[in-house]
N, C-alpha and C positions, 0 to 999 in steps of 0.2 A: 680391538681389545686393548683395553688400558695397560701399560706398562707398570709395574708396582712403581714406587718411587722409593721404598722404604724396602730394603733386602730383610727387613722382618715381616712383610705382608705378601702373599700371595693374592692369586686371582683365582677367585669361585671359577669353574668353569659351568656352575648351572645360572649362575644369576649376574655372571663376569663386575663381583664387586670385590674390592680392596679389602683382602683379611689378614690379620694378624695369624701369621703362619702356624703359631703355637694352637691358633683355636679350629686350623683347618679343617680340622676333620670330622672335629663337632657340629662344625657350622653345617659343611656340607651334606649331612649327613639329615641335619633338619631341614637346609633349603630344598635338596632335590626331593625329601619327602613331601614337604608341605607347602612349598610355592609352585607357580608353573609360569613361564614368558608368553607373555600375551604374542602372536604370531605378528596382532596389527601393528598395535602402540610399542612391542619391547616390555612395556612394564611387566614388573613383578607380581605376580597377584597369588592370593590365597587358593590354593586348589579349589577350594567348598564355595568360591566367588568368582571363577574363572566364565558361568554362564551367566551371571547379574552384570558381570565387568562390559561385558562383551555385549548383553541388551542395552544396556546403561549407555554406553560409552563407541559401542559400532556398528549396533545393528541399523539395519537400513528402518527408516521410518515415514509414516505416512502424513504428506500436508494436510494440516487441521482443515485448510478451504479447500482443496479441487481434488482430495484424496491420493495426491500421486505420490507413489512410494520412491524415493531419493537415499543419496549416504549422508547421516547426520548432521557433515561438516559444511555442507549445501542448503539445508534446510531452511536458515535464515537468508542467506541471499537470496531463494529465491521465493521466500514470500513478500521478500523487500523488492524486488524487481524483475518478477519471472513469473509469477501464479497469476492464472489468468484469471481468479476468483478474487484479487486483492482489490482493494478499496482504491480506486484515483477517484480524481475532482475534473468535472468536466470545465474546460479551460474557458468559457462562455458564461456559462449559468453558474457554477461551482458546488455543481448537485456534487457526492457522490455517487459511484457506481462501478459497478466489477469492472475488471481491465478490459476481459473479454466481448464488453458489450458500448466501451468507450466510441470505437471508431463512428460504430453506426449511431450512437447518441451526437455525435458534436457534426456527424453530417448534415442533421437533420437542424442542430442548435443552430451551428456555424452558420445559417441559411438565414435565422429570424433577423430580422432588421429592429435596429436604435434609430434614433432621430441624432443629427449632429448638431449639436447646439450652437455651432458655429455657421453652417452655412445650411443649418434647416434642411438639409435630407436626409432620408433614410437610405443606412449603409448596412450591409450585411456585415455581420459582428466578426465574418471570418475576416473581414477584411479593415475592420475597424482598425487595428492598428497603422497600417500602413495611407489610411484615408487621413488620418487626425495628424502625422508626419506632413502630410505635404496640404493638406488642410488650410486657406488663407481667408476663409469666413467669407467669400465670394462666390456669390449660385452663377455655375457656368453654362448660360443659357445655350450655346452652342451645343450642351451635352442632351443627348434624346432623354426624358426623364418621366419614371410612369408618374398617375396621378398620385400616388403617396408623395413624390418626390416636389410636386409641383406648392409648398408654400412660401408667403413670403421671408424671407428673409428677417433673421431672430433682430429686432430693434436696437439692441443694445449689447455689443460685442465684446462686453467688460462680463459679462453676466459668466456667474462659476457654471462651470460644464460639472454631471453629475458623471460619475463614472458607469459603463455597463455593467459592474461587478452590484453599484452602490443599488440601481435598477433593479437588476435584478434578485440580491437578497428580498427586497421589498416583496416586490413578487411572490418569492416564493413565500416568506412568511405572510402574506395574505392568503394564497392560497393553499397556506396548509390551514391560516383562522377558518376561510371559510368552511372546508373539507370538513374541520371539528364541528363545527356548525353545523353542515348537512347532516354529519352523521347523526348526533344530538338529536337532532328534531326525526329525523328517520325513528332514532331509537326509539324515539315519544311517541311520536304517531305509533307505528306496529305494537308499542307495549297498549296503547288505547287500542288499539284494532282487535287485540288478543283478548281482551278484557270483556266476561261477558257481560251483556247489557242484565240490567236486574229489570 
């Protein structure tokens, strides 16, 4: 509880603020009628706003993505780093996709094979980094390698390497053209199929 500073102020004892002693009695007389201290926060609030205060400002609430009811002050954290329905980038392909279904997407990613531009084979992407690290554009015949693995060696070892991210965008933007394409012609056809013959 505050000490006055001023031997002309007193302390509310419903709302513990600094009042001019002279006005004590009128004050408290309106505070204890018409405010009330919020239990959570301390604040002051208006009796007739003490249930809006308290939805507004405490009540537990529910994640927009995976439904789970939390205390307010958590809500952002963990749709930034805890909802298992939030959005990551798979660290391969750089799809989106919930958190919850990440693992088993990049098991499966992680497995596709790039060609190495440097020493012309194919490397699993999970391990792409650590291959391009120690990578010296040399096919090491001693190494057992299946027939994807087996061509010759890239001619010309100045040549820019594309990245697996640069790859794969392409990719995917082909095959979302074609997707729109199939659908398209799907739609044509079945509108012609539906169509009766005169």
């Amino acid at each position: 509880m505050d000490v006055p500073s001023d031997p002309a102020t007193s302390i509310c004892s419903h709302c513990d603020r600094a009042i001019l002693s002279s006005n004590m009695d009128l004050h408290f007389a309106h505070c204890s009628r018409n405010l009330e201290k919020c239990k959570i926060c301390g604040d002051m609030v208006p009796k007739k706003y003490t249930e809006e205060h308290f939805l507004s400002s405490h009540a537990p609430v529910s994640c927009s993505l995976c439904c789970e009811t939390m205390e307010r002050e958590v809500l952002d954290a963990h749709k930034g780093a805890n909802c298992p329905q939030r959005i990551v980038t798979c660290e391969y392909c750089e799809f989106p996709l919930p958190a919850v279904d990440l693992f088993k997407h990049q098991e499966v990613c992680g497995n596709r094979t790039e060609l190495c531009y440097l020493c012309s084979r194919y490397i699993r992407l999970r391990e792409m980094n650590s291959h391009e690290k120690k990578c010296n554009g040399i096919v090491d015949n001693n190494v057992a390698e299946s027939s994807r693995n087996t061509r010759a060696p890239a001619s010309d070892n100045n040549t820019p390497r594309r990245r697996p991210s640069e790859l794969s965008k392409k990719r995917l933007l082909f095959t979302i053209a074609i997707t729109g394409i199939a659908v398209l012609l799907g739609s044509l056809f079945f509108k012609r199929k539906a169509e009766p013959h005169s």
